[in-house]
VOPAGU-2260 file (C-alpha; in pm, 1 decimal, decimal comma):
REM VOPAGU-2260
SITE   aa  ch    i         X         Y         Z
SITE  UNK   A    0    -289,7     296,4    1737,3
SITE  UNK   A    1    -208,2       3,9    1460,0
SITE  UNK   A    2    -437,1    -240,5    1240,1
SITE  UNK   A    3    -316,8    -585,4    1250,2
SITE  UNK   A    4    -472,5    -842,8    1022,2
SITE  UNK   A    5    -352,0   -1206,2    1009,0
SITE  UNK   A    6    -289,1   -1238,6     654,1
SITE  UNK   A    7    -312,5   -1039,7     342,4
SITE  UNK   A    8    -589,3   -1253,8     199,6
SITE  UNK   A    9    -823,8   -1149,1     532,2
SITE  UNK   A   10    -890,3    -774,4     516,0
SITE  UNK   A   11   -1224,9    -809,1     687,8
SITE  UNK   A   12   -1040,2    -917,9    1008,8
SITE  UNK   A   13    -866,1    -622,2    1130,7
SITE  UNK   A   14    -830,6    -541,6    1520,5
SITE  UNK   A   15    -645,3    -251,0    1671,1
SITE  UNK   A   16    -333,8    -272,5    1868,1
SITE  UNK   A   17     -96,1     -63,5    2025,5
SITE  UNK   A   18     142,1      99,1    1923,7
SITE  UNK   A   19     396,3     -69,0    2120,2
SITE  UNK   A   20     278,1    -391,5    1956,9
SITE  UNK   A   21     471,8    -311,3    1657,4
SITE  UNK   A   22     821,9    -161,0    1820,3
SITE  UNK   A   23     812,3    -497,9    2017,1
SITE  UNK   A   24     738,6    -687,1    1740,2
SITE  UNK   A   25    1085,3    -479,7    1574,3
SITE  UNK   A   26    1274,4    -631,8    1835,8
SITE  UNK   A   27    1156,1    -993,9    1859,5
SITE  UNK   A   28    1070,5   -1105,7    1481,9
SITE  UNK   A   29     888,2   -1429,3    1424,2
SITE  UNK   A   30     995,0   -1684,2    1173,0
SITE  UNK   A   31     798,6   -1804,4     916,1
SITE  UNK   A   32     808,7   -2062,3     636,3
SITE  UNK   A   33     670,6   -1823,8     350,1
SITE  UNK   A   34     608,4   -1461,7     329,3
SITE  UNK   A   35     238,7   -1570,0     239,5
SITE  UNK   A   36     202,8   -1690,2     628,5
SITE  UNK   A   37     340,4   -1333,7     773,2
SITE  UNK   A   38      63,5   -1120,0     952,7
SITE  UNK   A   39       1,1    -740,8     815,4
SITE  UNK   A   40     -28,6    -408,5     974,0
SITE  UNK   A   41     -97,7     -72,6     895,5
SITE  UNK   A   42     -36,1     259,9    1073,3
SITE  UNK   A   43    -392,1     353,1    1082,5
SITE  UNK   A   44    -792,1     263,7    1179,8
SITE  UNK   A   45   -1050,1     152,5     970,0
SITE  UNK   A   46   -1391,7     141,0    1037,9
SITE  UNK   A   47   -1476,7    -189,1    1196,1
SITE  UNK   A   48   -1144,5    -295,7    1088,0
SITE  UNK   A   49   -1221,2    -365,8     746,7
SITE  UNK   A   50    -932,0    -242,0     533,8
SITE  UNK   A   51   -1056,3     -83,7     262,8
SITE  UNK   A   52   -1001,9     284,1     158,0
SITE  UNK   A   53   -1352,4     417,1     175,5
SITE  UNK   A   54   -1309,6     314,0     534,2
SITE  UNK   A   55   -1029,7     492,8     643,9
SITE  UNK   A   56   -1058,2     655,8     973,4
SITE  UNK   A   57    -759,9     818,0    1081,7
SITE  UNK   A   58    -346,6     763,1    1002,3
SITE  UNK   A   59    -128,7     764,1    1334,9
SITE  UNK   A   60     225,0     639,8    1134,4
SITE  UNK   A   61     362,3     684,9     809,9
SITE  UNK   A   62     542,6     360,6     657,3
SITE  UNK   A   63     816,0     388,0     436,6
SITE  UNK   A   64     959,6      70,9     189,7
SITE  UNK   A   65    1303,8     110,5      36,9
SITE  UNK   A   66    1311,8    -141,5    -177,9
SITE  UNK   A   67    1584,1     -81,6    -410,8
SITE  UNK   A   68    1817,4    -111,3    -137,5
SITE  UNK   A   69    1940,4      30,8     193,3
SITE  UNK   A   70    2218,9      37,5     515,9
SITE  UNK   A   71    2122,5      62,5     816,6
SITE  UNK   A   72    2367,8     390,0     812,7
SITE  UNK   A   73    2134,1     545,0     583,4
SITE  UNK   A   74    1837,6     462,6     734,5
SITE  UNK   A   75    1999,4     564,3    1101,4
SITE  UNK   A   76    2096,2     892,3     864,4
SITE  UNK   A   77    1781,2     993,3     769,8
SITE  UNK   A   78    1574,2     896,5    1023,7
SITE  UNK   A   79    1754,7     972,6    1352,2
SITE  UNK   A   80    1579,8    1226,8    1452,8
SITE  UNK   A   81    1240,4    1099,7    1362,7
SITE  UNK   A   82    1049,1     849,9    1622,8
SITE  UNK   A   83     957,3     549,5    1490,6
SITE  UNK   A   84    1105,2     191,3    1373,6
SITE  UNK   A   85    1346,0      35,0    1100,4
SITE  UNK   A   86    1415,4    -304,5     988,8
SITE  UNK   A   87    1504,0    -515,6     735,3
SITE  UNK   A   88    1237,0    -682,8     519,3
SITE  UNK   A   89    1184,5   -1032,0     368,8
SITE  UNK   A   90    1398,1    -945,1      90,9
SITE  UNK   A   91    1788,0    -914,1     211,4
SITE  UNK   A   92    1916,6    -549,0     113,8
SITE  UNK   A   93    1523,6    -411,1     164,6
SITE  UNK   A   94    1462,4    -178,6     446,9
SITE  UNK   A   95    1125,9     -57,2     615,2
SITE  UNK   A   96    1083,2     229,2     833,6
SITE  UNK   A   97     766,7     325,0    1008,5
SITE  UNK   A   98     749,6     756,0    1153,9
SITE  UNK   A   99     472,0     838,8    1433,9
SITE  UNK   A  100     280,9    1144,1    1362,6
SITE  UNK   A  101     255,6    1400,1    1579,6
SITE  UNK   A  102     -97,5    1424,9    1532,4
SITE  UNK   A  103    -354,4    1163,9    1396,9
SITE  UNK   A  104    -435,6    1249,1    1026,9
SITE  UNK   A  105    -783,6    1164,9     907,6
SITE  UNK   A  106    -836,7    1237,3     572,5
SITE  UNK   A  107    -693,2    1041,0     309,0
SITE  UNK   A  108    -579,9    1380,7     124,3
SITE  UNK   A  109    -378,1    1457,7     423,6
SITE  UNK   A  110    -231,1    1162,2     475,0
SITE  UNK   A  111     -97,2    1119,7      65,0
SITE  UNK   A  112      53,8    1460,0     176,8
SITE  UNK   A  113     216,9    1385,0     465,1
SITE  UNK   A  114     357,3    1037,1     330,5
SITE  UNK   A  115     486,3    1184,7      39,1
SITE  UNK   A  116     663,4    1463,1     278,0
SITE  UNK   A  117     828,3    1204,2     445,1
SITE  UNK   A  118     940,8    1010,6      91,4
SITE  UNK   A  119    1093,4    1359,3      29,4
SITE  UNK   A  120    1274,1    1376,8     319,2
SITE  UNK   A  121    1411,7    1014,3     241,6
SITE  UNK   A  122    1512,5    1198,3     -85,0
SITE  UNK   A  123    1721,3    1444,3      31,9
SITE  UNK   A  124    2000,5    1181,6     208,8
SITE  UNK   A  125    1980,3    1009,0     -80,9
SITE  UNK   A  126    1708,8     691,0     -13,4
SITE  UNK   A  127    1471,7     576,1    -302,3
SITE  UNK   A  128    1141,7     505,9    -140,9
SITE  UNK   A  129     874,9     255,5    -338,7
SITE  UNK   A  130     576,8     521,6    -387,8
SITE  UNK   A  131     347,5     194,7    -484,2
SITE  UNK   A  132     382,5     149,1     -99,0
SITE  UNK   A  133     206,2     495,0     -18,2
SITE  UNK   A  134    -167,6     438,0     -18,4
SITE  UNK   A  135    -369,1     502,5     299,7
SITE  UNK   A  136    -530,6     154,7     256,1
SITE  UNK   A  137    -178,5       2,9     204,8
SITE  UNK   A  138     -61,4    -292,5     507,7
SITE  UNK   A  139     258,1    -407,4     513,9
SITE  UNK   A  140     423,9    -727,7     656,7
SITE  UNK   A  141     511,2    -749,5    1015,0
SITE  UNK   A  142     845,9    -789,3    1067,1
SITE  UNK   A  143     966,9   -1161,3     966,5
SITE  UNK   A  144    1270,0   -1364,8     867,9
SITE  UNK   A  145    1310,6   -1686,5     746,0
SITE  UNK   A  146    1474,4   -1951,7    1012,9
SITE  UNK   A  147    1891,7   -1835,6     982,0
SITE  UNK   A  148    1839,2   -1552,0     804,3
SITE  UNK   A  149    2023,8   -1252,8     869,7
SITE  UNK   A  150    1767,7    -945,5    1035,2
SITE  UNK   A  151    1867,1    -598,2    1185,5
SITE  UNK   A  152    1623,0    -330,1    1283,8
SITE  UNK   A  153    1686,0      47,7    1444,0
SITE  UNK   A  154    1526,2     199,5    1737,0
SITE  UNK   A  155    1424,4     554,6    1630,1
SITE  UNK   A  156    1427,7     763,7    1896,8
SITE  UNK   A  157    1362,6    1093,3    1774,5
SITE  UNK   A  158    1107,1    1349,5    1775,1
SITE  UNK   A  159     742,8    1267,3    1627,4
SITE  UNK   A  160     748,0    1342,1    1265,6
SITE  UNK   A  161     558,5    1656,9    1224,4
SITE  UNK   A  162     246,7    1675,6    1017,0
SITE  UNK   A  163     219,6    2031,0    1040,1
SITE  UNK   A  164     491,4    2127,7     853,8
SITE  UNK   A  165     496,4    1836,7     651,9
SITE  UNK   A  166      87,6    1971,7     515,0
SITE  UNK   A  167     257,2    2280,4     451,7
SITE  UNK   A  168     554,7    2190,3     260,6
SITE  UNK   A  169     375,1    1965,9      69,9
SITE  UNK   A  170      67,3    2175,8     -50,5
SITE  UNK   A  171    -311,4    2062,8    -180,2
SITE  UNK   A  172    -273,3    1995,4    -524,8
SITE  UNK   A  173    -451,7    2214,2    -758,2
SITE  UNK   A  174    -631,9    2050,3   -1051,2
SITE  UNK   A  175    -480,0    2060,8   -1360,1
SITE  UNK   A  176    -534,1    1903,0   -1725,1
SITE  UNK   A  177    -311,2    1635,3   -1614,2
SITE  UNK   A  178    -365,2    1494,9   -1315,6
SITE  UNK   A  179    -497,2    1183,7   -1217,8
SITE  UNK   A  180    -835,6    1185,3   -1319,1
SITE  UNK   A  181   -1149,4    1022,2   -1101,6
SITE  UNK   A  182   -1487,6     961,4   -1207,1
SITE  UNK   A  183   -1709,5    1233,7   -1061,1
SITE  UNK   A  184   -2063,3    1130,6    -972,7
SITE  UNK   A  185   -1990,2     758,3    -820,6
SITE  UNK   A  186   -1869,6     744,2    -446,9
SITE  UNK   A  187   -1579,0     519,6    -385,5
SITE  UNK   A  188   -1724,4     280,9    -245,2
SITE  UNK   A  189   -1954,9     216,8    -541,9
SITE  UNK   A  190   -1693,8     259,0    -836,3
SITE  UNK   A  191   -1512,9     -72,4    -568,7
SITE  UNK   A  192   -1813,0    -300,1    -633,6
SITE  UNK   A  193   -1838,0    -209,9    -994,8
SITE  UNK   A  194   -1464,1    -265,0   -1077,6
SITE  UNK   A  195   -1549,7    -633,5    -873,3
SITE  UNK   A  196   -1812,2    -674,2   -1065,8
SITE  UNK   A  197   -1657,5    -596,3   -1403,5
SITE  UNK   A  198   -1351,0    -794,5   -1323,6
SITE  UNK   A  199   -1539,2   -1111,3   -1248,4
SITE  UNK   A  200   -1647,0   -1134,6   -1612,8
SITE  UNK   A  201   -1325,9   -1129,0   -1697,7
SITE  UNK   A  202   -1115,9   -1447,3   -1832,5
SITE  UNK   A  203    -828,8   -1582,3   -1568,7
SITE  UNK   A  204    -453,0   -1676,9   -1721,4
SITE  UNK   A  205    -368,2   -1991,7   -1831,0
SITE  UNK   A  206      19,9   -2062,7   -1849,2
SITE  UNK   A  207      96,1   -2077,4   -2245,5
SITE  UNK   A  208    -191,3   -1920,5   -2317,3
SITE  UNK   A  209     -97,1   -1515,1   -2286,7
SITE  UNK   A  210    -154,8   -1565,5   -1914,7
SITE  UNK   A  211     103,1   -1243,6   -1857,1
SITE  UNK   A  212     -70,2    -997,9   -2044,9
SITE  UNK   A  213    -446,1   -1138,4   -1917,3
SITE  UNK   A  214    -342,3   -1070,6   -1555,9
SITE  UNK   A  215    -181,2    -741,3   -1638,0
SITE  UNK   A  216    -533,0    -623,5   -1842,4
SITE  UNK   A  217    -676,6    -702,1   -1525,0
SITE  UNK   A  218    -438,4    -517,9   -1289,0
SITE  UNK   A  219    -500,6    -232,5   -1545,7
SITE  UNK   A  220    -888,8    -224,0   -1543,3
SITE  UNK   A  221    -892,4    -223,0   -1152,0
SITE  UNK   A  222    -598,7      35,4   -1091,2
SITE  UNK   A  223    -651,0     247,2   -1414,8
SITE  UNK   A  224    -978,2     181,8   -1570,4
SITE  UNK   A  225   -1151,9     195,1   -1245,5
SITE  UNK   A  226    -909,1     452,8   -1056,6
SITE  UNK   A  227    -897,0     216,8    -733,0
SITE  UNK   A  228    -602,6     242,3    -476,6
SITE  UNK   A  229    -344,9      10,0    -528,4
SITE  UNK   A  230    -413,2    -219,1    -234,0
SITE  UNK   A  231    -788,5    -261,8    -323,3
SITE  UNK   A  232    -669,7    -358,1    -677,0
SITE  UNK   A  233    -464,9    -582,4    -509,2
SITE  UNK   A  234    -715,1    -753,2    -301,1
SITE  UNK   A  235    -997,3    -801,0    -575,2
SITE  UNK   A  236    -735,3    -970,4    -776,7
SITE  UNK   A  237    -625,7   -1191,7    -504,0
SITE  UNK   A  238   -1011,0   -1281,7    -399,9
SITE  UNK   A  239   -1132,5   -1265,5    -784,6
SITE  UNK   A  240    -907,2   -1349,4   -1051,0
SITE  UNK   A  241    -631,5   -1532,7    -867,7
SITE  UNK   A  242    -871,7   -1842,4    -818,1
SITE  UNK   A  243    -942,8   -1801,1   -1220,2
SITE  UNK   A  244    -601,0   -1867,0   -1328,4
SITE  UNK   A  245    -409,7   -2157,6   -1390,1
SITE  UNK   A  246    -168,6   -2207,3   -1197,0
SITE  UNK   A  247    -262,0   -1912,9    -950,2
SITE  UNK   A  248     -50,0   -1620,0    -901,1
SITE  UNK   A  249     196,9   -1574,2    -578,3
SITE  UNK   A  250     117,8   -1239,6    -395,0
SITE  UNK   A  251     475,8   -1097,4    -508,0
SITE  UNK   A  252     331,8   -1180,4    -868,1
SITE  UNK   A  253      40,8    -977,5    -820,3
SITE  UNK   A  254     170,0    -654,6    -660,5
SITE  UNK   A  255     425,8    -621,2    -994,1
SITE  UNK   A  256     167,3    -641,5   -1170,3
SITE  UNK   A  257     -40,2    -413,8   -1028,4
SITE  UNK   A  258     247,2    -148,3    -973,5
SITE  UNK   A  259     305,4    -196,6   -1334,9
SITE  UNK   A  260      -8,3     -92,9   -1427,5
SITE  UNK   A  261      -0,4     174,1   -1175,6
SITE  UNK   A  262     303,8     316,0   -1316,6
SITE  UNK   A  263     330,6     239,4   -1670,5
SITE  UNK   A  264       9,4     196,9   -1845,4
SITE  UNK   A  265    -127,2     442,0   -2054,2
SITE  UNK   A  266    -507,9     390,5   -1953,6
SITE  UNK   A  267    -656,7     720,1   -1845,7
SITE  UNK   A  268    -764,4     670,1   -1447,4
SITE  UNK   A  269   -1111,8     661,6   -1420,2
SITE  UNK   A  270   -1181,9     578,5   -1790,7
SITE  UNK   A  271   -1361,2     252,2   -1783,9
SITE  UNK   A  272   -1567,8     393,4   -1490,7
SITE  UNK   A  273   -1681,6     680,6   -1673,5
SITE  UNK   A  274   -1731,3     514,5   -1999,9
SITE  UNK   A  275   -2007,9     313,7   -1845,2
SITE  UNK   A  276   -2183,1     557,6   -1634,9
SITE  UNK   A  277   -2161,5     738,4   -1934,7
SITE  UNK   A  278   -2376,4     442,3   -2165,4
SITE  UNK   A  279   -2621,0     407,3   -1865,1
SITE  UNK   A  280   -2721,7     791,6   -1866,6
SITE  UNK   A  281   -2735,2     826,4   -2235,7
């Protein structure tokens, strides 16, 4: 079972599908005028269809984006004897590749584990997958092309990518002085409306003005300062700030931004959240 939702700007509006949906969708891509207009899916439920991590249900596919470049030799390589999908992306060179699990996976722990057991079996034959692309939360577009534009995609006809062995080669992390750090009392769910909150008192980019580094603090508050997914960072800038700014950001725009912060900022996760729980209980 899949999520579809029509756009990225409409996570509220989520309704299952099949998983044959998406294979025939693989075969038959639509054309669209911008990348803004293409539907999203994920490999996964969410309660009431809402996509939002605290509302993860269950993960039936893992999705894989190789965005620094890919054959389809490499991706027929790898992947061969995995079931699943391949195709190219908006972006000429890009490749996608979606593995069914052999058993549904429905707890967001498991499912990091799992994805990141199939990123290291991209490794090994020598792919590059984009690990801001790895969130349980995370939709991707359906499979699109410009009018003219070039497409290929692969039938994988393999065997279901196992989750067993991919939980056990891939261990529960233990904690250690340096890993990512989350703020301990507040549920997920709440530390989401607080970081919406917090970022709505915050000032939108104007061109000229800094506007770069004003969208980037913001990226940072949400992703770092607030510990949130990716995605969910994503989406409170595109329903929050993006309507502050002048002009407005294009999603591409946005999801640099907030894998730059991801990646490269030096704000501990979880600090903003815990500095202000930690004012309120003094």
């Amino acid at each position: 079972m899949i999520t579809c939702w029509p756009s990225l700007y409409r996570p509220r509006e989520g309704r299952p599908a099949q998983d044959r949906a998406i294979v025939q969708r693989v075969k038959s891509p639509r054309a669209y005028a911008s990348k803004d207009d293409v539907p999203r899916w994920a490999g996964a439920e969410f309660s009431a269809g809402y996509r939002l991590l605290a509302g993860f249900v269950r993960a039936t596919w893992i999705v894989l984006d190789f965005d620094k470049g890919a054959t389809r030799e490499q991706i027929a390589d790898a992947f061969g004897d995995v079931y699943g999908i391949g195709h190219t992306t908006w972006t000429a060179g890009r490749w996608r590749v979606g593995l069914v699990l052999s058993r549904p996976v429905d707890t967001v722990e498991e499912q990091a584990r799992v994805w990141r057991a199939g990123a290291a079996h991209a490794e090994r034959h020598g792919l590059e997958p984009d690990f801001a692309a790895k969130g349980a939360a995370h939709c991707f577009a359906l499979p699109a092309r410009h009018d003219g534009d070039a497409y290929d995609h692969l039938e994988l006809a393999g065997a279901f990518f196992d989750v067993d062995a991919a939980l056990e080669a891939i261990p529960r992390p233990q904690p250690t002085e340096t890993q990512r750090r989350e703020p301990s009392s507040d549920t997920y769910e709440r530390r989401f409306d607080r970081a919406r909150r917090y970022l709505e008192k915050m000032p939108g980019a104007i061109s000229g003005s800094k506007g770069h580094a004003t969208t980037f603090a913001a990226a940072v508050a949400m992703v770092r300062g607030f510990a949130l997914e990716p995605n969910d960072a994503l989406r409170l800038l595109v329903e929050i700030h993006n309507p502050t700014c002048a002009p407005a950001w294009s999603e591409r725009e946005l999801v640099h931004k907030v894998r730059q912060a991801y990646q490269r900022a030096r704000l501990p996760f979880g600090a903003i959240a815990d500095q202000r729980r930690e004012r309120r209980s003094a």
